[in-house]
C-alpha positions, -999 to 999 in steps of 0.1 A, spaced: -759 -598 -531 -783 -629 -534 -778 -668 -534 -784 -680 -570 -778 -717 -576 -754 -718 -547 -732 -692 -555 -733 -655 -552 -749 -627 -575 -727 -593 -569 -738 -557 -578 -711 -534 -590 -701 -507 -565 -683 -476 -572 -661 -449 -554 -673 -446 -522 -694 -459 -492 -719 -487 -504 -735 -509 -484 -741 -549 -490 -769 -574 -477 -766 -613 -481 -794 -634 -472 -792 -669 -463 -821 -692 -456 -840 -665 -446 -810 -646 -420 -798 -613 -435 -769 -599 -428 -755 -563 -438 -719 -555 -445 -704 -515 -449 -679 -510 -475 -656 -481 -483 -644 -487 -521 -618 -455 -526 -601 -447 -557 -566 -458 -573 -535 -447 -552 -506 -433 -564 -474 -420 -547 -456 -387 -552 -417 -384 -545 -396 -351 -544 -363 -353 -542 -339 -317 -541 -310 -322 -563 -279 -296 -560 -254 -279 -543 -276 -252 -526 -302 -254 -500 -339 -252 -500 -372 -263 -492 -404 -278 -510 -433 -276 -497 -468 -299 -509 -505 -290 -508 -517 -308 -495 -491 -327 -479 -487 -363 -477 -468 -388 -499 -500 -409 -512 -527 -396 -529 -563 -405 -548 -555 -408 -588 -564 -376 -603 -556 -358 -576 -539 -323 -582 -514 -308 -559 -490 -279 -559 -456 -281 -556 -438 -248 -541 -399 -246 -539 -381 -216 -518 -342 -214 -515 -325 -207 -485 -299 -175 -478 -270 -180 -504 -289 -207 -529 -314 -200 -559 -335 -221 -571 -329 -230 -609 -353 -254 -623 -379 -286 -618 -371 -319 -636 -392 -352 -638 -433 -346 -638 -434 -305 -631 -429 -287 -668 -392 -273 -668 -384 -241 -659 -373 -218 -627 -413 -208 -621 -415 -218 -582 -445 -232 -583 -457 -265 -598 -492 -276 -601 -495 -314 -614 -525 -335 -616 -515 -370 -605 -526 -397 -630 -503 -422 -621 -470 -420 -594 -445 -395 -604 -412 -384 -592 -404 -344 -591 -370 -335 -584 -362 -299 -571 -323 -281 -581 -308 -259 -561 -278 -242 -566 -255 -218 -544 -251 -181 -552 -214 -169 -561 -204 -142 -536 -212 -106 -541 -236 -86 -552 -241 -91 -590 -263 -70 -614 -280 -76 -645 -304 -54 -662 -324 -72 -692 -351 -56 -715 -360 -36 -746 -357 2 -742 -359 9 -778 -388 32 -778 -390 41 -817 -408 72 -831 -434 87 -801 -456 118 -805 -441 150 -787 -457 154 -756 -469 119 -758 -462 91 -730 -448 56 -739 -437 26 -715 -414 -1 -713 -406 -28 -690 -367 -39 -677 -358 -65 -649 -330 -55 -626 -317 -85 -604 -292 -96 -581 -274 -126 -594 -251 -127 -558 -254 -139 -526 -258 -106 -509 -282 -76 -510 -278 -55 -536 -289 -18 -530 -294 5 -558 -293 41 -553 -305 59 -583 -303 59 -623 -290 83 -652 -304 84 -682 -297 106 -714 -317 136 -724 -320 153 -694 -359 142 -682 -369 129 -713 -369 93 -696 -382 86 -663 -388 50 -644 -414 38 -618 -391 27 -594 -353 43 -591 -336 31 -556 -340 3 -528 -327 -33 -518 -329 -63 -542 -322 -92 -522 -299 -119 -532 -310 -138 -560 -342 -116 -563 -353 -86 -591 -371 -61 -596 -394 -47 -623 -391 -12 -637 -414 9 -659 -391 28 -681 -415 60 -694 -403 81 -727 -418 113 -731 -402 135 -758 -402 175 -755 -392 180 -790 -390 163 -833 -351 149 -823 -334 117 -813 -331 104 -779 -309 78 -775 -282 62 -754 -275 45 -723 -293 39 -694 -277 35 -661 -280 18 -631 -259 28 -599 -257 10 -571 -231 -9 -550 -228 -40 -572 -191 -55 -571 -197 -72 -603 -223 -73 -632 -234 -49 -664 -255 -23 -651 -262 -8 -683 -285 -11 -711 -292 3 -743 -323 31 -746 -337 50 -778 -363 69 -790 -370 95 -813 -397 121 -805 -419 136 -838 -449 161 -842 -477 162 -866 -461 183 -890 -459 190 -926 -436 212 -954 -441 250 -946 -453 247 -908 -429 272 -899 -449 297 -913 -471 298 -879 -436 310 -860 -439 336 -832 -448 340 -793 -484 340 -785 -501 357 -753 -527 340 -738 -555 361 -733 -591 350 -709 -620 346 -734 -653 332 -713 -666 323 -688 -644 334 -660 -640 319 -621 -681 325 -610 -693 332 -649 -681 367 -657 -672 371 -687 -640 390 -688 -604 396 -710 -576 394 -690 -537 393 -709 -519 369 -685 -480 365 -681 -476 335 -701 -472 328 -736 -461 299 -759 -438 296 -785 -443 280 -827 -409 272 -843 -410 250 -873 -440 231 -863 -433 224 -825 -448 244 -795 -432 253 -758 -427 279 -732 -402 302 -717 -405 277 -688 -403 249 -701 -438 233 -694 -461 237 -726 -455 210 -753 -475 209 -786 -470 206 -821 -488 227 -852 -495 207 -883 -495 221 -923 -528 241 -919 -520 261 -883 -537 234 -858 -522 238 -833 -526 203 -805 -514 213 -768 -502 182 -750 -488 202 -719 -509 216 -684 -527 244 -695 -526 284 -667 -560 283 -653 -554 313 -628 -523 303 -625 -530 263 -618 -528 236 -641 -552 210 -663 -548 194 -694 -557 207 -729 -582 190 -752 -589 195 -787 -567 218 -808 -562 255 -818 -568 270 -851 -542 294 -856 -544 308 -886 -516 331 -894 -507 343 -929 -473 337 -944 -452 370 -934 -478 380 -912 -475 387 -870 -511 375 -864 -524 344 -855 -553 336 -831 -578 309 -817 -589 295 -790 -586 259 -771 -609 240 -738 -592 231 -703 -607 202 -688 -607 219 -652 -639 230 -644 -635 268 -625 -669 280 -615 -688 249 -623 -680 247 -663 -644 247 -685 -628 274 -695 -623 285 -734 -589 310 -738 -583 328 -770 -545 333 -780 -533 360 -798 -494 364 -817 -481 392 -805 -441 395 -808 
């Protein structure tokens, strides 16, 4: 600042520290001055007949405007939290993050759990038309809608290990849930539906839920013309690079388009002109790896031959293996 004319002459200052000088027939004098930003107030309040606690980063009432804080609510044994009102977006999400413009006022609900141990499963299991031998995934939520912990001991499902599920037993406390990966892999071209269920020592709650899915091959009119068993027979290299042909103890099975094993672990299907795609673990000495590719088989109508060959992915001695396949009964 400066005399002028017998008043003052004032430079604008902005957020922050800024520093003044007036002089005055000839004596300066300096002055420090902190000019800090608009300040606006944040009030929570908890509203409800359960218990809980909100917590603010950072904490404090009063704030610089523009400021952003988060906003974190977490019940107490016996209460759920159900939902923010006033600034926070509505919704049972914990956690709030607001940018202060102005004051606001938050308000927290809690509510109390009813007694038990209630389940609820929610979801879409309907798993439509998958590939045989294919993998598909679905998501459900099982919670616990009561005020004790809810322990789940295992689940059924129909089709006898078509459908399996990341996570099948353990404690859900009360109000909590859990998220499951529901897999559907089909063995065979047929329909797999009904109910999943949930057991568990629940006193109350529906712990069962709808699941479908249908499995299909790539198959056409007049596949079944490829019926029969086929031997599996070691075609090159072999374990160290010999090349050798060696009938194993293990064959697979074509019946109207769809392939599998005496025990139960090949899968495949064989389309309208005899290729035949393995999706099951493939005998490597015995072991297992995966097949790749397909298999030409090309049998004749009315005929019992039918040969070709297919890759594992396991390397043995350094490189895959190729096996040729011949029908034999």
């Amino acid at each position: 600042m400066a005399p002028d004319g017998g008043g003052w002459r004032g430079l604008g200052v902005t957020v922050g520290v800024a520093v003044v000088t007036a002089t005055c027939a000839g004596v300066a004098n300096t002055v420090t001055i902190t000019v800090r930003p608009t300040q606006v107030t944040l009030t929570v309040n908890k509203i409800g007949a359960g218990a809980g606690s909100v917590f603010i980063t950072p904490p404090g009432g009063t704030y610089d405007m523009g400021e952003t804080v988060v906003i974190t609510a977490s019940a107490l044994a016996g209460s759920t939290f159900t939902g923010w009102g006033g600034a926070c977006p509505a919704g049972v999400d914990p956690t709030c993050r607001l940018t202060l413009t102005a004051s606001q006022i938050v308000t927290a609900r809690f509510e109390t759990l009813p007694p038990g141990k209630i389940i609820g499963l929610a979801g879409n299991l309907a798993f439509g038309n998958v590939t045989i031998g294919q993998r598909a995934s679905a998501v459900m939520t099982v919670t616990n809608g009561g005020a004790s912990t809810l322990t789940i001991t295992g689940m059924t499902a129909p089709a006898g290990g078509a459908y399996t599920a990341s996570w099948t037993s353990g404690a859900i406390p009360a109000g909590g849930s859990q998220l499951v990966t529901v897999f559907f892999t089909p063995a065979a071209a047929q329909s797999y539906s009904g109910t999943l269920t949930v057991n568990g020592d629940q006193t109350s709650g529906v712990n069962t839920l709808p699941i479908s899915g249908t499995g299909v091959g790539a198959t056409t009119p007049g596949s079944s013309k490829y019926d029969g068993t086929y031997d599996f027979f070691f075609k090159h290299p072999a374990p160290g690079g010999v090349t050798q042909s060696v009938s194993l103890a293990r064959f697979f099975i074509i019946r109207n388009g769809v392939v599998s094993s005496s025990d139960g672990t090949l899968a495949g299907v064989v389309d309208g002109f005899g290729r035949v795609t393995f999706t099951g673990p493939c005998p490597i000495n015995n072991s297992v790896g995966d097949w790749v590719g397909s298999m030409n088989a090309s049998a004749l109508a009315g005929s019992n031959f039918g040969q070709g060959t297919y890759t594992c992915r396991t390397a043995i001695g350094g490189s895959s293996n190729t096996w040729q396949v011949n029908q034999s009964r």
